[in-house]
Structure formats: C-alpha cells, structure tokens
PDB file with SEQRES, HELIX, SHEET and CRYST1 records, atoms N, CA, C and O in Angstrom:
SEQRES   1 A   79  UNK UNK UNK UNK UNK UNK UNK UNK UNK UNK UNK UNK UNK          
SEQRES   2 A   79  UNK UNK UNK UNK UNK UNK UNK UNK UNK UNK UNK UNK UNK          
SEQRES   3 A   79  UNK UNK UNK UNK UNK UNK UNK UNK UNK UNK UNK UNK UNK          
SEQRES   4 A   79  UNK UNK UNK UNK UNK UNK UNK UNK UNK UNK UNK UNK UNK          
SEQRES   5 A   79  UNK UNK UNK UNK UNK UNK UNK UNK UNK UNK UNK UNK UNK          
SEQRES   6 A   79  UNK UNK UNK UNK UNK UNK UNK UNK UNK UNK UNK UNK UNK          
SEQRES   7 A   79  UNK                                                          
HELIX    1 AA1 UNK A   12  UNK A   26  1                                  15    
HELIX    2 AA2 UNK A   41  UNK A   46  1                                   6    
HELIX    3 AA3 UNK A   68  UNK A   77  1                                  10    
SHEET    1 AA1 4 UNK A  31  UNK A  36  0                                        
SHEET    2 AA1 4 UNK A   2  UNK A   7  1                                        
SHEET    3 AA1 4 UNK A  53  UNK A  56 -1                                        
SHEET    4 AA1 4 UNK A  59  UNK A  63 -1                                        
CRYST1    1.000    1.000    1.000  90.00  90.00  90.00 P 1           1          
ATOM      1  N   UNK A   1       0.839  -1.170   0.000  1.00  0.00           N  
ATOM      2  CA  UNK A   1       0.000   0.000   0.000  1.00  0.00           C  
ATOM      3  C   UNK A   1       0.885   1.234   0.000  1.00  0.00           C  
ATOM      4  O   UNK A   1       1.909   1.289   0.680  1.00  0.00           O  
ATOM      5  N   UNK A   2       0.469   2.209  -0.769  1.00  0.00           N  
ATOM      6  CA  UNK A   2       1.148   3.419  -1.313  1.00  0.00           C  
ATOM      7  C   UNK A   2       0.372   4.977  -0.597  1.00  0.00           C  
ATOM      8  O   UNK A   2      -0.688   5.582  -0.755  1.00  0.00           O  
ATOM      9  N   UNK A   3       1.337   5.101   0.052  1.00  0.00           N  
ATOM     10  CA  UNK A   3       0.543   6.545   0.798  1.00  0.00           C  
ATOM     11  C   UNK A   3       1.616   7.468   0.667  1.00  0.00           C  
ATOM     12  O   UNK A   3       2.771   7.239   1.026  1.00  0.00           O  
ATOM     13  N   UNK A   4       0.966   9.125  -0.159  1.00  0.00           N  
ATOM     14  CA  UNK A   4       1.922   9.726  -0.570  1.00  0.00           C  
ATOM     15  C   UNK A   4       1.370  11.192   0.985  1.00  0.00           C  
ATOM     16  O   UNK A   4       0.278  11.453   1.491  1.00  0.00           O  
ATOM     17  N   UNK A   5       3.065  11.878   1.261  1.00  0.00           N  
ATOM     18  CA  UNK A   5       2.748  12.502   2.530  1.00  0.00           C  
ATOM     19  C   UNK A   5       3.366  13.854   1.632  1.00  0.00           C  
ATOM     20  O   UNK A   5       4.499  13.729   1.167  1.00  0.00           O  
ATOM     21  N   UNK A   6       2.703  14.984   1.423  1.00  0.00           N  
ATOM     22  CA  UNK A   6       3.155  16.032   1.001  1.00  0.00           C  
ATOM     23  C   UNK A   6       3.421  17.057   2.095  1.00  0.00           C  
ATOM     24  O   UNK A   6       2.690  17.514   2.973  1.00  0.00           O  
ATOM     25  N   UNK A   7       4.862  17.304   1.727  1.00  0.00           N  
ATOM     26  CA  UNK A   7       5.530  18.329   2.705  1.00  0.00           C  
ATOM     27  C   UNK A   7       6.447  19.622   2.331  1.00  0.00           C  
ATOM     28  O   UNK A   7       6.793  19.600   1.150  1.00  0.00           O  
ATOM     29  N   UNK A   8       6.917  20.736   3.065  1.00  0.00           N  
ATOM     30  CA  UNK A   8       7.555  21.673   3.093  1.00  0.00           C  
ATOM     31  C   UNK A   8       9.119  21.055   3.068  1.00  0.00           C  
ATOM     32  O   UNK A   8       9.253  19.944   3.580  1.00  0.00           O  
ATOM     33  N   UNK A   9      10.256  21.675   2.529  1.00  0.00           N  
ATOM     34  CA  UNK A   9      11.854  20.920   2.993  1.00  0.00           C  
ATOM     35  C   UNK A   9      11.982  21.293   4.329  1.00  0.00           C  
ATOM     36  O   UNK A   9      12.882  20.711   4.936  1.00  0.00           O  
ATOM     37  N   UNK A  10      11.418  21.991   4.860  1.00  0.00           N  
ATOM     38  CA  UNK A  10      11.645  22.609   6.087  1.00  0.00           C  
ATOM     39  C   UNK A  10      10.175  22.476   7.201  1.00  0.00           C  
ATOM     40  O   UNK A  10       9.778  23.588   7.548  1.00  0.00           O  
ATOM     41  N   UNK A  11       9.705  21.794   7.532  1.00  0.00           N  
ATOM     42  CA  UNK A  11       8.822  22.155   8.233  1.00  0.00           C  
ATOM     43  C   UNK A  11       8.587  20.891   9.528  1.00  0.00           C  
ATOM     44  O   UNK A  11       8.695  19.682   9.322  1.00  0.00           O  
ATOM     45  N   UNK A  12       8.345  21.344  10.473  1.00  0.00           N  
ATOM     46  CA  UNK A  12       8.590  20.293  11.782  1.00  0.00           C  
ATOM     47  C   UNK A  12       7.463  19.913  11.966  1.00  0.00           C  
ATOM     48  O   UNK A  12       7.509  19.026  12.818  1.00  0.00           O  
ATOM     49  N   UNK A  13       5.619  20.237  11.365  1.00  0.00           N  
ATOM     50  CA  UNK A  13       4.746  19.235  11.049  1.00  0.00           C  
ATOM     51  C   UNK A  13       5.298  18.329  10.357  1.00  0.00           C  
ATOM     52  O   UNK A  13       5.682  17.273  10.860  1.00  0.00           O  
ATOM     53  N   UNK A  14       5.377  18.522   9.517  1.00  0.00           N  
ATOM     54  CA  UNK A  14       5.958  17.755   8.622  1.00  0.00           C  
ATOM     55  C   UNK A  14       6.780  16.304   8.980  1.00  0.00           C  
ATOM     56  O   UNK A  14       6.362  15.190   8.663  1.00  0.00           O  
ATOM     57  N   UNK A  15       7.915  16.550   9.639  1.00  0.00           N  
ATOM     58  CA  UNK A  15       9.069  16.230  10.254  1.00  0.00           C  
ATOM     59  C   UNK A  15       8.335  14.943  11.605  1.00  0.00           C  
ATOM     60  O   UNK A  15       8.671  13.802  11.922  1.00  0.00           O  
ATOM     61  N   UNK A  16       7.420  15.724  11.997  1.00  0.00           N  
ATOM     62  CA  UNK A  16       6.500  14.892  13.029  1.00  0.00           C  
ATOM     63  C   UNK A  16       5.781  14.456  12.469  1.00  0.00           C  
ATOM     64  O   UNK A  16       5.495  13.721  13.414  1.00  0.00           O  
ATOM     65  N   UNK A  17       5.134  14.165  11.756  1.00  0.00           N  
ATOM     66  CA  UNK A  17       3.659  13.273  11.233  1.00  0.00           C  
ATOM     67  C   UNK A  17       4.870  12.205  10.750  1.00  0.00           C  
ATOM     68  O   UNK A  17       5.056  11.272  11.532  1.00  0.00           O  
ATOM     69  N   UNK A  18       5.783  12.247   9.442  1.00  0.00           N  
ATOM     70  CA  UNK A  18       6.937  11.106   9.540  1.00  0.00           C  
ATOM     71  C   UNK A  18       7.102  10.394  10.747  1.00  0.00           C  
ATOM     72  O   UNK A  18       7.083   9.195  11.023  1.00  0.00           O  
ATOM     73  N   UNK A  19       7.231  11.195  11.250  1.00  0.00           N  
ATOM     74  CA  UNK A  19       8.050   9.991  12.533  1.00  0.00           C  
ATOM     75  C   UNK A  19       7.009   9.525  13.132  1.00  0.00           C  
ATOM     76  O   UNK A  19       7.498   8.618  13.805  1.00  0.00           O  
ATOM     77  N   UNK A  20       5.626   9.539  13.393  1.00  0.00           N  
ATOM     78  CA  UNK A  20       5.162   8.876  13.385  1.00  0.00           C  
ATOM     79  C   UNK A  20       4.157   8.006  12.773  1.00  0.00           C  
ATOM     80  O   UNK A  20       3.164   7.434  13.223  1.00  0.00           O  
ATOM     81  N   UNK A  21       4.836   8.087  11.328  1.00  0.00           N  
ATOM     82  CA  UNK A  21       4.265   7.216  10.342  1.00  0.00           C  
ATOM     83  C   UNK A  21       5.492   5.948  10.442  1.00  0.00           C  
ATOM     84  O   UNK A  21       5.342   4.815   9.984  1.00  0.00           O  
ATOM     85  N   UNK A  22       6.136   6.214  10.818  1.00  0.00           N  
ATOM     86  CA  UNK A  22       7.703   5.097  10.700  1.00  0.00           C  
ATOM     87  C   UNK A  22       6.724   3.990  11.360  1.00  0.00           C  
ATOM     88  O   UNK A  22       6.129   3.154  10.680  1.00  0.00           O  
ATOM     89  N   UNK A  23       6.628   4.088  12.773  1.00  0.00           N  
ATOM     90  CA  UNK A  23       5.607   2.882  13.184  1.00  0.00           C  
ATOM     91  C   UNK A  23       4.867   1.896  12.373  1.00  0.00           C  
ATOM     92  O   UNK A  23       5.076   0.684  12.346  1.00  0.00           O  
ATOM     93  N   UNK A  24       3.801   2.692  11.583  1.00  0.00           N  
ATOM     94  CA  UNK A  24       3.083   2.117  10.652  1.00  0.00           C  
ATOM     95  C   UNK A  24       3.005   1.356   9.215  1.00  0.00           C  
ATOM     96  O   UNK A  24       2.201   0.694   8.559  1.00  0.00           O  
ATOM     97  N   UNK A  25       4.633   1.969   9.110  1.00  0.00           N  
ATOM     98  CA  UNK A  25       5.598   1.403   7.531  1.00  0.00           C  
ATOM     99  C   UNK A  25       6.073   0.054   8.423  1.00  0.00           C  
ATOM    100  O   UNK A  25       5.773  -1.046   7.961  1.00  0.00           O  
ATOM    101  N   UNK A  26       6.630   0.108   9.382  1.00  0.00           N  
ATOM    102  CA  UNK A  26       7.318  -1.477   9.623  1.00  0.00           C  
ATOM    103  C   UNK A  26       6.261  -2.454  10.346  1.00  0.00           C  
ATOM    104  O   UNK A  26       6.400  -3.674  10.256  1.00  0.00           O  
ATOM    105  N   UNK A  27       5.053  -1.793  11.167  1.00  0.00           N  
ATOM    106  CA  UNK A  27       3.695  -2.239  11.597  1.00  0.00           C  
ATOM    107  C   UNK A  27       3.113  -3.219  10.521  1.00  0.00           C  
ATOM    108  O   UNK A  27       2.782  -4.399  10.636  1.00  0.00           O  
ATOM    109  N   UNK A  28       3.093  -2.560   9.676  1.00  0.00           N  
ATOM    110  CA  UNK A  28       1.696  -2.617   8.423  1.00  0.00           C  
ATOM    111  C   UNK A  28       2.561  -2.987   7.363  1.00  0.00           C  
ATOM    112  O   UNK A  28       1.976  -3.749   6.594  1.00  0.00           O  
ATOM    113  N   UNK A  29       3.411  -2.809   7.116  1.00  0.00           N  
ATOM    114  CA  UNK A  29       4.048  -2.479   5.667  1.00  0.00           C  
ATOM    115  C   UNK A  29       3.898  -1.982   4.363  1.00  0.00           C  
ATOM    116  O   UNK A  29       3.959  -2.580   3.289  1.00  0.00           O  
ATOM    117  N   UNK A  30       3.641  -0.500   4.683  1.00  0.00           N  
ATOM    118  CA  UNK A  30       3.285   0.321   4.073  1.00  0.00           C  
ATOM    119  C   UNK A  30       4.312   1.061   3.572  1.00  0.00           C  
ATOM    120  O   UNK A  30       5.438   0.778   3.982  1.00  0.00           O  
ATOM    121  N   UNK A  31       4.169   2.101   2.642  1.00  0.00           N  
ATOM    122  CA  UNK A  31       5.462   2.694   1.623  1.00  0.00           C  
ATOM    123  C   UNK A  31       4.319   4.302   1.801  1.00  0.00           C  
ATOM    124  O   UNK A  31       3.170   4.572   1.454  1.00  0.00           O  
ATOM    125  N   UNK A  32       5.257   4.929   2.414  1.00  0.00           N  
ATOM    126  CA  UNK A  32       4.952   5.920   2.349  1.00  0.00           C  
ATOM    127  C   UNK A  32       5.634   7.574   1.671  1.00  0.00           C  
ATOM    128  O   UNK A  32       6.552   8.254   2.129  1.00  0.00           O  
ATOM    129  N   UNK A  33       5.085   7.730   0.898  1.00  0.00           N  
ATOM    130  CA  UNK A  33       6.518   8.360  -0.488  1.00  0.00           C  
ATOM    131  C   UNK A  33       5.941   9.676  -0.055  1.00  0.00           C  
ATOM    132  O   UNK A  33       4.768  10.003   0.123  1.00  0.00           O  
ATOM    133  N   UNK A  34       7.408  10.557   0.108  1.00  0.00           N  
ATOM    134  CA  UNK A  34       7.616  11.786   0.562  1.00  0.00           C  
ATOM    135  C   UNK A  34       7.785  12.925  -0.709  1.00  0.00           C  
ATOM    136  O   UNK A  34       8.821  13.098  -1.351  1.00  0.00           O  
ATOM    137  N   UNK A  35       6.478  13.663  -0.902  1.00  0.00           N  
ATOM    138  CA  UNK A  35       6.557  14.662  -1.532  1.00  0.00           C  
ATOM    139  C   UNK A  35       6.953  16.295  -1.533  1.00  0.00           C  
ATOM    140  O   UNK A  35       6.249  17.105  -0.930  1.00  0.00           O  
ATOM    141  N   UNK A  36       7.573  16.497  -1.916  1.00  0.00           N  
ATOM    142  CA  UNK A  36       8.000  18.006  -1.341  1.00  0.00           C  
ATOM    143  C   UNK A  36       7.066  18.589  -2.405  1.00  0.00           C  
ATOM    144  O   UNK A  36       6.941  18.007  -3.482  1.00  0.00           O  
ATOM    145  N   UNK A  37       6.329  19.854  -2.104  1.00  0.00           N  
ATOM    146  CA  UNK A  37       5.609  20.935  -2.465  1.00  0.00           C  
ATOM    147  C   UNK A  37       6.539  22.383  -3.115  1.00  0.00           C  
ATOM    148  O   UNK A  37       6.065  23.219  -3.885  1.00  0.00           O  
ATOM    149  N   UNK A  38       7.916  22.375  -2.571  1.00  0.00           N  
ATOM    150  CA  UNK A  38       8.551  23.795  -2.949  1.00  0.00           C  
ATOM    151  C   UNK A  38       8.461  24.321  -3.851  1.00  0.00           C  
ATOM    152  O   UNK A  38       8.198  25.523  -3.808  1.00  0.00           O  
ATOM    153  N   UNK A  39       8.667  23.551  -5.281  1.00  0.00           N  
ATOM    154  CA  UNK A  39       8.914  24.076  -6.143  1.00  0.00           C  
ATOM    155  C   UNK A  39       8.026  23.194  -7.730  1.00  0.00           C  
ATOM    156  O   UNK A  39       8.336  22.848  -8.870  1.00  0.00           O  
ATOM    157  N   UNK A  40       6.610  23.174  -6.666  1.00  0.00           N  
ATOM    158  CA  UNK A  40       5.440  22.516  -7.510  1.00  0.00           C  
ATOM    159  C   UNK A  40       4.175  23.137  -7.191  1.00  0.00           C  
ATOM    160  O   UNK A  40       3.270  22.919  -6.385  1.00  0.00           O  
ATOM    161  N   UNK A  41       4.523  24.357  -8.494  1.00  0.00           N  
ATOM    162  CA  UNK A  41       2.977  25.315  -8.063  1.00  0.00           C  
ATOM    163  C   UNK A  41       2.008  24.745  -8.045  1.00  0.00           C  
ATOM    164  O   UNK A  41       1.149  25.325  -7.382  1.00  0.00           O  
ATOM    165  N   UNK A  42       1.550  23.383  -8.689  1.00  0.00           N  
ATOM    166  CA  UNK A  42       0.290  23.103  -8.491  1.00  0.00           C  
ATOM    167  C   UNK A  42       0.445  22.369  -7.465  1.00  0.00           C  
ATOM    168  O   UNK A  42      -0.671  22.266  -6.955  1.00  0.00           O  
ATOM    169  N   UNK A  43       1.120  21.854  -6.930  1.00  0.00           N  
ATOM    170  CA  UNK A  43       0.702  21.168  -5.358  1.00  0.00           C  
ATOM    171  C   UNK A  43       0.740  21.981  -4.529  1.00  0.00           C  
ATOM    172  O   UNK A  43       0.133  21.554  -3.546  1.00  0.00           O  
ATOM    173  N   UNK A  44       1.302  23.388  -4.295  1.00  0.00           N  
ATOM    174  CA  UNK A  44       1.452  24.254  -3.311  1.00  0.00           C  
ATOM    175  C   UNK A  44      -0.222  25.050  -3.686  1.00  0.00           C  
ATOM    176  O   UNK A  44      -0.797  25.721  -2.829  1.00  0.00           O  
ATOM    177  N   UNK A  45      -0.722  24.852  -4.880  1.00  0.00           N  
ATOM    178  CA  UNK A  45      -1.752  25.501  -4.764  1.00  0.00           C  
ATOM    179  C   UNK A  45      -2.891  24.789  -4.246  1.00  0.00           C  
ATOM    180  O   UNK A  45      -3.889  25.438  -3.934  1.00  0.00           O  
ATOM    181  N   UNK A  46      -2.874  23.784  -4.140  1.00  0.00           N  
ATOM    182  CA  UNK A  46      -3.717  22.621  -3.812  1.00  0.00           C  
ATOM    183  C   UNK A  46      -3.678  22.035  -2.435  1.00  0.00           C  
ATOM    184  O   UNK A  46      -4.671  21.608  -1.847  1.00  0.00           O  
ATOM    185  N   UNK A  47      -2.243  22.049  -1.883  1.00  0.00           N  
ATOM    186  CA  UNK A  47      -1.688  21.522   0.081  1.00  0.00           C  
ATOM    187  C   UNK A  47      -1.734  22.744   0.421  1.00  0.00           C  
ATOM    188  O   UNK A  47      -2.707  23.028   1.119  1.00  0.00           O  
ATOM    189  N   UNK A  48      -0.872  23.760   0.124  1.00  0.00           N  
ATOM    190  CA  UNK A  48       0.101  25.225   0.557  1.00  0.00           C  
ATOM    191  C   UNK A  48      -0.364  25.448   1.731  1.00  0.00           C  
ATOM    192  O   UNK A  48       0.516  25.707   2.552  1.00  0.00           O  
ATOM    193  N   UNK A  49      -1.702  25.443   2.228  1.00  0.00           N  
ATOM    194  CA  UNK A  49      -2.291  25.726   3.459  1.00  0.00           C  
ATOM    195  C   UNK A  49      -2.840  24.834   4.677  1.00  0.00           C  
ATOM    196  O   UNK A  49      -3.350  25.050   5.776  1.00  0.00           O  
ATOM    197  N   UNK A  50      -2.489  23.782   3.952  1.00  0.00           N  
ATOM    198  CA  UNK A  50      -2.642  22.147   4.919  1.00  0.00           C  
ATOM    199  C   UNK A  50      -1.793  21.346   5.212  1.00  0.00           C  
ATOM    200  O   UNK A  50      -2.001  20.337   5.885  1.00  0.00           O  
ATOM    201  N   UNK A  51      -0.370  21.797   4.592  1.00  0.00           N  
ATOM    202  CA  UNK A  51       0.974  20.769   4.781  1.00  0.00           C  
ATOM    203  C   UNK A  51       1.418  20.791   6.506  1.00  0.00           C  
ATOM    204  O   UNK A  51       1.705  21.682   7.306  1.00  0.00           O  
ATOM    205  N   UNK A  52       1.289  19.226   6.565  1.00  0.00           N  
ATOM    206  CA  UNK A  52       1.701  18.228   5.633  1.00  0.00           C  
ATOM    207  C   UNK A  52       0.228  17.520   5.394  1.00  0.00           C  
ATOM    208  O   UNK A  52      -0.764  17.373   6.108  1.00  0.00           O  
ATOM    209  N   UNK A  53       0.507  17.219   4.286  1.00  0.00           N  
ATOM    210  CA  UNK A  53      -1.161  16.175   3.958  1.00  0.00           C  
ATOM    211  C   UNK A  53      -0.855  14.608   3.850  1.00  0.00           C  
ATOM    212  O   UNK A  53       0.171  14.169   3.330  1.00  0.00           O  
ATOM    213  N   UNK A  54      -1.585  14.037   4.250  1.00  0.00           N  
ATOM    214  CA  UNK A  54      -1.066  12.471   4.122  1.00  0.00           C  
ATOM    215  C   UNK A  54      -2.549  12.165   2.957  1.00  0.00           C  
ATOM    216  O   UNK A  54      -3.694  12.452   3.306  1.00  0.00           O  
ATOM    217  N   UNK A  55      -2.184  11.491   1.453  1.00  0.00           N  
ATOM    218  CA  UNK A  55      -3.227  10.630   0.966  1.00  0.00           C  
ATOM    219  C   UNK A  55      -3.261   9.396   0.876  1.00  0.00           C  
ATOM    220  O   UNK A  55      -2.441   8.738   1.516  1.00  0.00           O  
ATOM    221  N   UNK A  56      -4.273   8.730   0.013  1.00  0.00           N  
ATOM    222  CA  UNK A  56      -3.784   8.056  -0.179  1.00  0.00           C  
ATOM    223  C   UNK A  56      -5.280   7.473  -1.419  1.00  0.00           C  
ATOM    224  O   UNK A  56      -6.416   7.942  -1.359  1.00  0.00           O  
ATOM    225  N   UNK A  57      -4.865   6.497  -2.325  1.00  0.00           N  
ATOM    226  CA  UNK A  57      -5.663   6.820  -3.507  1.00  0.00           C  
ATOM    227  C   UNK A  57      -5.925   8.187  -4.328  1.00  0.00           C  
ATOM    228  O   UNK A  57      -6.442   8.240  -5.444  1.00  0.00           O  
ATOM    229  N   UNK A  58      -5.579   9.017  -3.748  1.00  0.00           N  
ATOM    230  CA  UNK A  58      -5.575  10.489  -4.110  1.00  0.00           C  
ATOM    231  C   UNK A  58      -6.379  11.232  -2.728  1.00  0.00           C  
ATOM    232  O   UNK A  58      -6.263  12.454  -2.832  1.00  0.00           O  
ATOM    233  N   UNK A  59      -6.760  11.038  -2.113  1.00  0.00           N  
ATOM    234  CA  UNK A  59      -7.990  11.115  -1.195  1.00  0.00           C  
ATOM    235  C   UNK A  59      -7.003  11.495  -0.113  1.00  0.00           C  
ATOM    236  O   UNK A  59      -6.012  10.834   0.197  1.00  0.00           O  
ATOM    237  N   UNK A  60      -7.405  12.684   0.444  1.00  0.00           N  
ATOM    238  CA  UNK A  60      -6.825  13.268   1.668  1.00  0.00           C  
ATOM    239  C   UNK A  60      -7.421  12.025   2.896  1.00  0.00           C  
ATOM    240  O   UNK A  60      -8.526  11.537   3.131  1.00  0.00           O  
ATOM    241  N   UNK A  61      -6.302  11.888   3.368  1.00  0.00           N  
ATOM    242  CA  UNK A  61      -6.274  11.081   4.849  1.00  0.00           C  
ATOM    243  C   UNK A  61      -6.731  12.142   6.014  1.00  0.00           C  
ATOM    244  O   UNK A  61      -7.808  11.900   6.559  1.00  0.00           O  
ATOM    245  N   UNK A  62      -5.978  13.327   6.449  1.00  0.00           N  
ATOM    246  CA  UNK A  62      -5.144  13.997   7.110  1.00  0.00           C  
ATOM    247  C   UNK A  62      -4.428  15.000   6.599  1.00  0.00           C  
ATOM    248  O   UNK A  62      -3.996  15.041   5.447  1.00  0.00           O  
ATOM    249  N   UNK A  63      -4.245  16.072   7.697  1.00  0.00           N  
ATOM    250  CA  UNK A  63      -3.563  17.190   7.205  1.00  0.00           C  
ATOM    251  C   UNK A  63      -3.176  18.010   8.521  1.00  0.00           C  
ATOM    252  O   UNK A  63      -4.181  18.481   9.052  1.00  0.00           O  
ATOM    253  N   UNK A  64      -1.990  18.304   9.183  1.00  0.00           N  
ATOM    254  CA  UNK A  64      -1.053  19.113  10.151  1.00  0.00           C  
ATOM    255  C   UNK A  64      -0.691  17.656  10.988  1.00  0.00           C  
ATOM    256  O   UNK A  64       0.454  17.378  11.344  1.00  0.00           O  
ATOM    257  N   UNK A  65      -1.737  16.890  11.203  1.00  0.00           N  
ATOM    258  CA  UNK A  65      -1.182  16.337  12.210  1.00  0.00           C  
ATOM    259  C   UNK A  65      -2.185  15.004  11.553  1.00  0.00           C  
ATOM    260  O   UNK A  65      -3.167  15.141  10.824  1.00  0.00           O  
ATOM    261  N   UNK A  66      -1.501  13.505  12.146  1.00  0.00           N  
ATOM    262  CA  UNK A  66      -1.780  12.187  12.105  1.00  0.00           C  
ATOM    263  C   UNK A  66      -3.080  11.812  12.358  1.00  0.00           C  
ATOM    264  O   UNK A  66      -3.311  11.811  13.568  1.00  0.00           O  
ATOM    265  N   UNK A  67      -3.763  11.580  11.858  1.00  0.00           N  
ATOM    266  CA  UNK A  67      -5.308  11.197  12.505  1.00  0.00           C  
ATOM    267  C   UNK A  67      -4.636   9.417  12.617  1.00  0.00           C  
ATOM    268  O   UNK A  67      -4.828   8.686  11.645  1.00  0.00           O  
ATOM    269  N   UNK A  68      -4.059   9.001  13.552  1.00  0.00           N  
ATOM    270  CA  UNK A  68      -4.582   7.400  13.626  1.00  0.00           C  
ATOM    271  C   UNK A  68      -5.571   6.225  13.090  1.00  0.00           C  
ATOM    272  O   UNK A  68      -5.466   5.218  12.390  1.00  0.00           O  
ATOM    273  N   UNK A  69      -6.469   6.830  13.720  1.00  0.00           N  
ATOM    274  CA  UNK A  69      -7.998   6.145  13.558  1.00  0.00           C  
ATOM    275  C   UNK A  69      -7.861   6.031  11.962  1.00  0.00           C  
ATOM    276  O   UNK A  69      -7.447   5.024  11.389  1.00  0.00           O  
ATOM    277  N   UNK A  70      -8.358   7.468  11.196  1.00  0.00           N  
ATOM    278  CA  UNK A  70      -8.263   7.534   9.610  1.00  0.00           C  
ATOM    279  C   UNK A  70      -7.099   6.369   8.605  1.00  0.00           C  
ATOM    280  O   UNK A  70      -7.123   5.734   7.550  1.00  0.00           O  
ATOM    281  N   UNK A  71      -6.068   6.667   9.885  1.00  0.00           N  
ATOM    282  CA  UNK A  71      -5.154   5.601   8.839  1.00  0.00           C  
ATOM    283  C   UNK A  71      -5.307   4.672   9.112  1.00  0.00           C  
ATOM    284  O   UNK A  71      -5.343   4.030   8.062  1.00  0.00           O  
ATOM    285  N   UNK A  72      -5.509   3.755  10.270  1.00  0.00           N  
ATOM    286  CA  UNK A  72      -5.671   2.142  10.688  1.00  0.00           C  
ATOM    287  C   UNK A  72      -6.980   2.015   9.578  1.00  0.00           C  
ATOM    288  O   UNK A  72      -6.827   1.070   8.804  1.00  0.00           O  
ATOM    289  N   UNK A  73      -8.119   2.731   9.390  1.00  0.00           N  
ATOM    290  CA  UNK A  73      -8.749   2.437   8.748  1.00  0.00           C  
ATOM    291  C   UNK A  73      -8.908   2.021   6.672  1.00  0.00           C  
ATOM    292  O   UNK A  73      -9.482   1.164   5.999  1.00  0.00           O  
ATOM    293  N   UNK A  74      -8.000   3.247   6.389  1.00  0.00           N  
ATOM    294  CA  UNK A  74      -7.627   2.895   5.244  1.00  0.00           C  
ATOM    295  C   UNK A  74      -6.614   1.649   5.609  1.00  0.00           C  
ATOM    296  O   UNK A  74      -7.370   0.700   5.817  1.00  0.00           O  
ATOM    297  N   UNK A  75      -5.796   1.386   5.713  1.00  0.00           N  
ATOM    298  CA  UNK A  75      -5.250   0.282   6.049  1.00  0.00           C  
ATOM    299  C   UNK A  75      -5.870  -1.543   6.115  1.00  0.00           C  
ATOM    300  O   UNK A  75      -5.612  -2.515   5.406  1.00  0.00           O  
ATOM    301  N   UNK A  76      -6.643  -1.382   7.156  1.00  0.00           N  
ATOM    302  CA  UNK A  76      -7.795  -2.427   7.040  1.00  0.00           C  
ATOM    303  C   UNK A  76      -8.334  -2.801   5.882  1.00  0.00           C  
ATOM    304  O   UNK A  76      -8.302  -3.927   5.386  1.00  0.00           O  
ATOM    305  N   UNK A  77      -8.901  -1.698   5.399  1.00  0.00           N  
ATOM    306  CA  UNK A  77      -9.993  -1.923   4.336  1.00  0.00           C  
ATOM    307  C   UNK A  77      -9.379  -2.066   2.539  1.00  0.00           C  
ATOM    308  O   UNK A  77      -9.848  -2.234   1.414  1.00  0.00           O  
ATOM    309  N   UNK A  78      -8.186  -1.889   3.144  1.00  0.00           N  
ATOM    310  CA  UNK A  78      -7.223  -2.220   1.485  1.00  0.00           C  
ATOM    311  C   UNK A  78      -6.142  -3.116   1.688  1.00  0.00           C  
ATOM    312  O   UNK A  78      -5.091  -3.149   1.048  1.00  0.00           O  
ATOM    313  N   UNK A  79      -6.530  -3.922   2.742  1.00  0.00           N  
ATOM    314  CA  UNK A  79      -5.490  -5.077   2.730  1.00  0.00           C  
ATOM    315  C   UNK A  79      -6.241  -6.370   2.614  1.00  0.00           C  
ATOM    316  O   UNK A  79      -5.630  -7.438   2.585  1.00  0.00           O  
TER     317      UNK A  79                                                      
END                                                                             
C-alpha cells in the first residue's frame, strides 16, 4: 500500500507526522513516499495551506497532524 505525505523541505509538522508514520511502515508495511511541495505550483496551490497532507488513492487522509484512527482504517480496508 502506497501513501503519498506532502511536505515543506523545512517544516517540523511535517518532520512529526513522519516519525510517526515510521511505526506504521514497519507495523503494516506500508510505503509511504515523501513529496516536497517547494517548487510545484500546483501542489502548493492545492496543500500550501494544509501541509503536511497524508493521501492516499488520491484522497486526503489527514492534514497538520496524524489522525490514527483515519489511517488504521484505510489500512484495514485495502489489505
């Protein structure tokens, strides 16, 4: 399962929702691919005000901070 986490190069939401997605990549075994926004006007026009966003299918999970619940659930239901 493929969950893409769009982020700032610099930002310590960011930095924190990772770390505690690490859990859930060796938990679950999940791949969670790190997008940077800097220098991608259309994703900065689309996150710019919600980073970091976690999706997944395209479908916002989450956004500043980890919803748990939201992800155990996608998780479940696509394995």
């Amino acid at each position: 399962m493929n969950f893409t986490l769009y982020s700032h190069s610099s930002c310590s939401l960011c930095e924190a929702m990772e770390d505690e997605l690490r859990s859930f990549i060796e938990k679950y075994n999940i791949t969670v691919n790190r997008q940077y926004i800097d220098n991608e006007p259309a994703l900065r026009k689309l996150y710019g005000d919600k980073i970091p966003v976690l999706t997944f299918n395209g479908e916002i999970l989450c956004h500043y901070f980890l919803d748990t619940e939201i992800l155990l659930k996608a998780i479940k239901n696509n394995t």
